[in-house]
C-alpha positions as CSV (number, residue, x, y, z in Angstrom):
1,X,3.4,87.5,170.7
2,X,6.9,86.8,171.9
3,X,10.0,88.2,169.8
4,X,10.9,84.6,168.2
5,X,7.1,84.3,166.8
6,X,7.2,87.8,165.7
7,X,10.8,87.5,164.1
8,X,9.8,84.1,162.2
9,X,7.0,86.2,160.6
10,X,9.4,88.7,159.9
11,X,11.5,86.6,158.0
12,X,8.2,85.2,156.2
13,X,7.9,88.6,155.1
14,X,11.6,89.1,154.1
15,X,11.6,86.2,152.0
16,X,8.3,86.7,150.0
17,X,9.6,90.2,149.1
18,X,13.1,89.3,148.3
19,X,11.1,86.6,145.3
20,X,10.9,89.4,143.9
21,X,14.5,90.5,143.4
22,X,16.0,89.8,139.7
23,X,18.7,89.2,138.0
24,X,20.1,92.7,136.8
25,X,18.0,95.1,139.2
26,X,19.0,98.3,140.4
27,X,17.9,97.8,143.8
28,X,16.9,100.2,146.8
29,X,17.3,98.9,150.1
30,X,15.4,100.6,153.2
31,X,16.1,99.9,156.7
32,X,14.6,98.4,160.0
33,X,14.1,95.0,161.8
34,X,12.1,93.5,159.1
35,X,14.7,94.9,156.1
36,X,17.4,93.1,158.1
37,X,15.8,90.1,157.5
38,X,15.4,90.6,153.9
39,X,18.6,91.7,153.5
40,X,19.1,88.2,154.8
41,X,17.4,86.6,152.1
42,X,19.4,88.5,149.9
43,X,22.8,87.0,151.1
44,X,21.0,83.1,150.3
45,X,20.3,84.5,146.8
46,X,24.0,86.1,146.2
47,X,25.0,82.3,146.9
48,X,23.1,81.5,144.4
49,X,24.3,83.4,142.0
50,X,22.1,86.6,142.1
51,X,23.5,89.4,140.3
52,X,22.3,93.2,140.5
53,X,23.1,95.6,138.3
54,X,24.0,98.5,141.7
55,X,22.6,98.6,144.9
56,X,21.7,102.3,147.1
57,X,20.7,102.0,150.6
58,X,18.9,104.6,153.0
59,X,21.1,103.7,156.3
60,X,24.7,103.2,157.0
61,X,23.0,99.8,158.9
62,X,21.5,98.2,155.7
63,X,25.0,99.0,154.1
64,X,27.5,97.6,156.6
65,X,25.2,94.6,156.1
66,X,25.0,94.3,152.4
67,X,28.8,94.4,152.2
68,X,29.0,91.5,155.0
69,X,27.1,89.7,152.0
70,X,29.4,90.9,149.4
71,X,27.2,93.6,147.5
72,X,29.0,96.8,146.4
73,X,26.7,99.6,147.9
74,X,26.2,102.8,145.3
75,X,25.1,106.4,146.5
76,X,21.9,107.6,145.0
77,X,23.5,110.1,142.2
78,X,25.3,107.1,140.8
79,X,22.4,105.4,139.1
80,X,19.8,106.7,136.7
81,X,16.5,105.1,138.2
82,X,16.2,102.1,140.9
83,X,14.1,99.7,139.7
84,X,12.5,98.6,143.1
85,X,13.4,99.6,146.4
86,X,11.6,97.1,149.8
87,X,11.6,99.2,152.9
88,X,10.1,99.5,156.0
89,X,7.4,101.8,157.6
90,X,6.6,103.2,160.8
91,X,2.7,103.3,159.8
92,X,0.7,102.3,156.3
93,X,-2.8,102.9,155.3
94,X,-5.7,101.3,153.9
95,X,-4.7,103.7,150.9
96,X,-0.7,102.6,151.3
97,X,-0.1,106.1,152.2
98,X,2.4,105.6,155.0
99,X,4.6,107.6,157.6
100,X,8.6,106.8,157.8
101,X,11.3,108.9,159.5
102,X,11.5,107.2,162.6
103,X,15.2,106.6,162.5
104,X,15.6,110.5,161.3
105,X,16.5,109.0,157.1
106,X,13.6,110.5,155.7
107,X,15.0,112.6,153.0
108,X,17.2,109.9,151.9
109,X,14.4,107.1,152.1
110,X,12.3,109.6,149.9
111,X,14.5,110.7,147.7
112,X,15.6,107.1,146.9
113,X,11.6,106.1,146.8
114,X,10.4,108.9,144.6
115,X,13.3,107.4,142.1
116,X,12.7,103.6,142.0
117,X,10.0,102.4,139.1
118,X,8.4,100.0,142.2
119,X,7.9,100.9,145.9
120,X,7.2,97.4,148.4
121,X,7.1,98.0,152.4
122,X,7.3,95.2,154.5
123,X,5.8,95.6,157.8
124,X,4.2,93.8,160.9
125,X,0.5,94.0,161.7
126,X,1.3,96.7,164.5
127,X,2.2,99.4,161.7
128,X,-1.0,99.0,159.8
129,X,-4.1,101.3,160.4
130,X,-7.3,102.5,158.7
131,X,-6.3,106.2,159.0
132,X,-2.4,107.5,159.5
133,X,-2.3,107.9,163.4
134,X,-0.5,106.4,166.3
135,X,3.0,107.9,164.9
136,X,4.5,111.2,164.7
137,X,5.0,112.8,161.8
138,X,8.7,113.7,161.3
139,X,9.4,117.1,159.6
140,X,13.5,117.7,159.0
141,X,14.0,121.6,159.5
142,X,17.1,123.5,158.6
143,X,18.4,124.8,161.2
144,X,19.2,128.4,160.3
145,X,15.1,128.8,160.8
146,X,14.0,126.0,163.1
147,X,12.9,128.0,165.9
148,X,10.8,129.9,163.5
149,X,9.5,126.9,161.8
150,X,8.6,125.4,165.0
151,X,6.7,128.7,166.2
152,X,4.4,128.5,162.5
153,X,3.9,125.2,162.9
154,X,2.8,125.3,166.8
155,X,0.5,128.5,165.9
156,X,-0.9,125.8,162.7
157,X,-1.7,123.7,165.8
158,X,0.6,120.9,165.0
159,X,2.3,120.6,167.9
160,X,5.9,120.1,166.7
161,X,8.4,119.2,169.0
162,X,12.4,119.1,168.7
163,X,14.0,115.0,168.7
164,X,16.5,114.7,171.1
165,X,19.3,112.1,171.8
166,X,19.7,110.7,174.8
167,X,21.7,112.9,176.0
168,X,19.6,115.7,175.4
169,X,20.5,117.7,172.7
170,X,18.6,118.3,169.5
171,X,18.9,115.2,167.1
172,X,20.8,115.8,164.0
173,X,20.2,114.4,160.6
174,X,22.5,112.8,158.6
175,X,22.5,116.3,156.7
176,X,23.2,118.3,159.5
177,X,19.3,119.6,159.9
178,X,17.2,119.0,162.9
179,X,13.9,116.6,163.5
180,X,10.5,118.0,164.2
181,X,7.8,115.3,165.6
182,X,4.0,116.2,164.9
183,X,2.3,114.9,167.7
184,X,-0.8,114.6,166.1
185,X,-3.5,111.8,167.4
186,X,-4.5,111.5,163.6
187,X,-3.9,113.1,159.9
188,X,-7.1,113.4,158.7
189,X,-6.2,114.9,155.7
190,X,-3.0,113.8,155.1
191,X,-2.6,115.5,151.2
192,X,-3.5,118.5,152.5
193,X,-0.3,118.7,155.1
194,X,1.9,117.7,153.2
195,X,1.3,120.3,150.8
196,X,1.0,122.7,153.1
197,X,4.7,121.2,154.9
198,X,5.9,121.4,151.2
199,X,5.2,124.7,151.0
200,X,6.8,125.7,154.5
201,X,10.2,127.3,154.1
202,X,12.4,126.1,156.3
203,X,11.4,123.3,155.9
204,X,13.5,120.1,153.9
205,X,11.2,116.8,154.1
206,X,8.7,115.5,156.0
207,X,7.8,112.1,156.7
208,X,4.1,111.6,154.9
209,X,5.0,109.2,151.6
210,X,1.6,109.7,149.6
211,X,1.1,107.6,146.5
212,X,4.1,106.2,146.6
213,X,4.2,102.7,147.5
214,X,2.8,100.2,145.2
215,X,2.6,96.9,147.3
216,X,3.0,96.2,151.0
217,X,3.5,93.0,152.6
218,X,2.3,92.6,155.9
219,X,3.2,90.0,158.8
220,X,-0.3,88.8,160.8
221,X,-0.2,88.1,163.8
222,X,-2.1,85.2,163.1
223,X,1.2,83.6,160.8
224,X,-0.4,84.7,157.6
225,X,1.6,87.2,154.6
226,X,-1.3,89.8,153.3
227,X,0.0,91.3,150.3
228,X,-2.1,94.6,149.3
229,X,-1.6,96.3,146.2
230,X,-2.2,99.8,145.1
């Protein structure tokens, strides 16, 4: 599929999730290519007089674009409870269990999620699978005890590895701490990492979101919108 086909389904996606932005929301706003284009749809609605109570973001992206459109951008700890946050993820499940960290915001994009009354993902067909594979799982490590976080989980057989930038140093979060990637082929038992990561000292977030999203849109390849529901 080239990038036009794949950015007007995209935008097909955008639009059916921003219907469902009203008057008064708190809203959360993810990031990623198809966000962008919801964030889009957004703008069309501000013209039209849409009106939201505050608005948090996960990226410093999503942000610089909602104020292009004129929305004032809150942090987290300024509202009580988002009423529904549309994001992205790098990898959904027939049980709308998902994987998200890829651009290193996972704390934030949980913290925000695990506070908003309604959780929607938009994605493209590529990021949807039968079991949670094909993506590795980011684990944000403090860095006082990375090395030894990285040694328990490679004994665990998880096979962690440090994110780098380009230039080759380790990647560092927006709070300072460092990236893990499990590269792991498939999480067959995804509840039972992430407790086991949750119970990891040294460890800050990682990047399984288990019942936690309550709809996702997806973009077929063929032009049609699924929309699953938990």
């Amino acid at each position: 599929m080239d990038q036009a086909k794949q950015d007007e389904l995209k935008k097909a996606a955008a639009k059916k999730a921003a219907a469902l932005v009203e008057d008064g929301m708190v809203l959360g706003v993810g990031t990623g290519s198809t966000v962008k284009f919801f964030i889009d749809e957004l703008g069309k609605k501000k013209a039209a007089g849409l009106t939201l109570k505050a608005v948090v973001t996960t990226s410093s992206r999503s942000q610089k674009q909602l104020e292009g459109y004129g929305f004032t951008v809150s942090p987290l700890s300024a509202v009580d409870q988002v009423d529904l946050t549309v994001d992205g993820a790098d990898r959904v499940d027939s049980q709308l269990n998902g994987i998200k960290g890829g651009g290193a915001a996972l704390t934030l994009e949980k913290n925000v999620a695990v506070n908003s009354k309604k959780n929607v993902w938009i994605v493209d067909e590529s990021k949807v699978v039968d079991h949670l594979s094909g993506f590795a799982l980011p684990v944000e490590v403090l860095p006082i005890s990375c090395m030894q976080v990285e040694k328990r989980l490679a004994d665990e057989g998880l096979k962690p590895e440090f994110r780098l930038t380009e230039d080759g140093h380790r990647l560092k979060t927006h709070y300072g701490n460092y990236i893990l990637d499990l590269k792991l082929d498939r999480i067959p038992v995804p509840s039972g990492l992430a407790d086991y990561l949750d119970h990891t000292v040294g460890v800050v977030e990682h990047g399984l979101f288990l019942n936690i999203c309550d709809q996702v849109i997806i973009a077929r390849d063929n032009g049609e919108i699924e929309v699953r529901s938990r």
